[in-house]
DOROKE-62200 format. One record per residue (C-alpha): residue number from 1; chain; x, y, z. Coordinates in nm, 4 decimals, padded with zeros to 6 digits, always signed. Last residue first. Example, Ala and Ser with C-alpha at 12.3 -4.5 7.8 and 13.67 -1.06 7.14 Angstrom:
BEGIN
{2, 'A', {+01.3670, -00.1060, +00.7140}} {1, 'A', {+01.2300, -00.4500, +00.7800}} 
This chain:
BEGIN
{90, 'A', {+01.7076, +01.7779, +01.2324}} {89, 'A', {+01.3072, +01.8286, +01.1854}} {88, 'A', {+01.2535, +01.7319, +00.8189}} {87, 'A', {+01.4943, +01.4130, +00.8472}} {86, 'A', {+01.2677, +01.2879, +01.1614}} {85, 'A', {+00.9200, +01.3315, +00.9257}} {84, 'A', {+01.1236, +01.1522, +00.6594}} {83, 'A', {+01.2443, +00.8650, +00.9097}} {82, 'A', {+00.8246, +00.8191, +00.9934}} {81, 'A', {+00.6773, +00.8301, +00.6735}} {80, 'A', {+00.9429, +00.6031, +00.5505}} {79, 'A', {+00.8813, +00.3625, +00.8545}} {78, 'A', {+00.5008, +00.3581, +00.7859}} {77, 'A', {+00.5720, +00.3235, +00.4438}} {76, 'A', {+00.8077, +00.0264, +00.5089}} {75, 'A', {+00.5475, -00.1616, +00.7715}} {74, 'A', {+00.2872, -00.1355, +00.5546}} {73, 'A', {+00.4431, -00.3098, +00.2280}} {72, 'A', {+00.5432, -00.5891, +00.5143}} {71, 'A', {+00.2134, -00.6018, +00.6388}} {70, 'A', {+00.0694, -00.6565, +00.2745}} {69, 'A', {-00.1928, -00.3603, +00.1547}} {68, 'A', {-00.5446, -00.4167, +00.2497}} {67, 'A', {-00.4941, -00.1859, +00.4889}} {66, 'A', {-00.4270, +00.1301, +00.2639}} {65, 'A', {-00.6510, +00.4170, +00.2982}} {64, 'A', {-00.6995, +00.4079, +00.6505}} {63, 'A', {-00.3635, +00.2621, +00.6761}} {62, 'A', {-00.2074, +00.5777, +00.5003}} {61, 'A', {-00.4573, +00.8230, +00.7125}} {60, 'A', {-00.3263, +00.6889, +01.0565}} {59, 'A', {+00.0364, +00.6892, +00.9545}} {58, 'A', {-00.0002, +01.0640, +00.8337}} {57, 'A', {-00.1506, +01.1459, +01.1613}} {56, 'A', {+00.1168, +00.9967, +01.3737}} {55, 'A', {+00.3803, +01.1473, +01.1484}} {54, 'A', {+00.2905, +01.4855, +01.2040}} {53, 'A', {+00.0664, +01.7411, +00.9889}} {52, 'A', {+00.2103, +02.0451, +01.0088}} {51, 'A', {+00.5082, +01.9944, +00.8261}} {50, 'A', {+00.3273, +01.8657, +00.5179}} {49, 'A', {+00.5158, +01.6418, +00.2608}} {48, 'A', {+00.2966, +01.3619, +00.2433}} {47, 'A', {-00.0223, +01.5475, +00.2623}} {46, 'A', {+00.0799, +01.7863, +00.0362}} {45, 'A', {+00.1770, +01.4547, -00.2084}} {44, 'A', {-00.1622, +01.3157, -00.1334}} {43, 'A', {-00.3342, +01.6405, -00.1972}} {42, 'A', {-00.1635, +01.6512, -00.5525}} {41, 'A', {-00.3131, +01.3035, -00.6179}} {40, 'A', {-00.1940, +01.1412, -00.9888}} {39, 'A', {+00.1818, +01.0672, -00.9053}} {38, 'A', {+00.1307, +00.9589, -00.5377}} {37, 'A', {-00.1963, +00.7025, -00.6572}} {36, 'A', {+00.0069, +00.5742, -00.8737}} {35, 'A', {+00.3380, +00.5555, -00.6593}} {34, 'A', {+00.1227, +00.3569, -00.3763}} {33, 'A', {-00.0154, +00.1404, -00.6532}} {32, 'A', {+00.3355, +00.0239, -00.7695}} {31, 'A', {+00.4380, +00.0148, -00.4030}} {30, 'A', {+00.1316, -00.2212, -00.3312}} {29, 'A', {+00.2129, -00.4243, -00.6627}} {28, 'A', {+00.5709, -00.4849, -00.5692}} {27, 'A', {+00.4810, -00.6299, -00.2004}} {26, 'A', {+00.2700, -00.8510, -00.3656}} {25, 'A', {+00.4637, -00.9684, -00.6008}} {24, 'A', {+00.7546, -01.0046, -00.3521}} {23, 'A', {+00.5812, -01.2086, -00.1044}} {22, 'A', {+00.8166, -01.5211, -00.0547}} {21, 'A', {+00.8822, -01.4127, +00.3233}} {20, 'A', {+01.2472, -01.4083, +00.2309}} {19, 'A', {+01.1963, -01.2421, -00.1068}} {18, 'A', {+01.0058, -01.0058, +00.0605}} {17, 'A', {+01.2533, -00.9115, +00.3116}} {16, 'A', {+01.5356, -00.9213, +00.1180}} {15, 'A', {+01.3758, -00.6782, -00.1312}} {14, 'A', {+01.3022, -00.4226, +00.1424}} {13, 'A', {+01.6769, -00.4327, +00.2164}} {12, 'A', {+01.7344, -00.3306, -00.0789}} {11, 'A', {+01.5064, -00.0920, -00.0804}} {10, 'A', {+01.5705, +00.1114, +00.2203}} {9, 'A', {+01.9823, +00.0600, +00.0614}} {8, 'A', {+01.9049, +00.2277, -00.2552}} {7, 'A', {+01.6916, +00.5142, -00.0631}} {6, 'A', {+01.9752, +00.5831, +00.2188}} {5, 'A', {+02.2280, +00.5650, -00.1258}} {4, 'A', {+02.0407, +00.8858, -00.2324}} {3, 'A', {+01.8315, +00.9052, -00.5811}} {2, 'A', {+01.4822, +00.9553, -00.4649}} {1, 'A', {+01.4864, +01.0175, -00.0698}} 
């Protein structure tokens, strides 16, 4: 999604959100560490982009790996995961 106006406008209104709950730092520093962790793991980013592996599955490893992130920081990977995985298959 890097660089199309579906990604400006994901995170736009991702940045609404937190500012309205008042959890912007926090919602920051998950996607800071969720980019980390994408740009140094090779397996993550196969797992990511992996046809074989659904969406379920992907959502179920993510919180295993990432519930101590924020809800709201949750709830947009999850959705991400999920409108990729729906992209892939149209």
């Amino acid at each position: 999604m890097k660089g199309t106006k579906a990604a400006g406008r994901y995170a736009q209104a991702l940045l609404e959100l937190a500012l309205e709950k008042n959890n912007v730092d926090q919602v920051l520093a998950d996607l800071k560490y969720l980019l980390e962790v994408n740009e140094q793991s090779v397996e993550f980013q196969l797992l990511l982009k992996s046809p074989i592996v659904n969406s379920d599955k992907k959502i179920a490893i993510f919180k295993e790996l990432y519930g101590q992130f924020e809800d709201l920081s949750s709830s947009f990977v999850t959705m991400i995961i999920k409108k990729v995985e729906i992209r892939i298959y149209l």
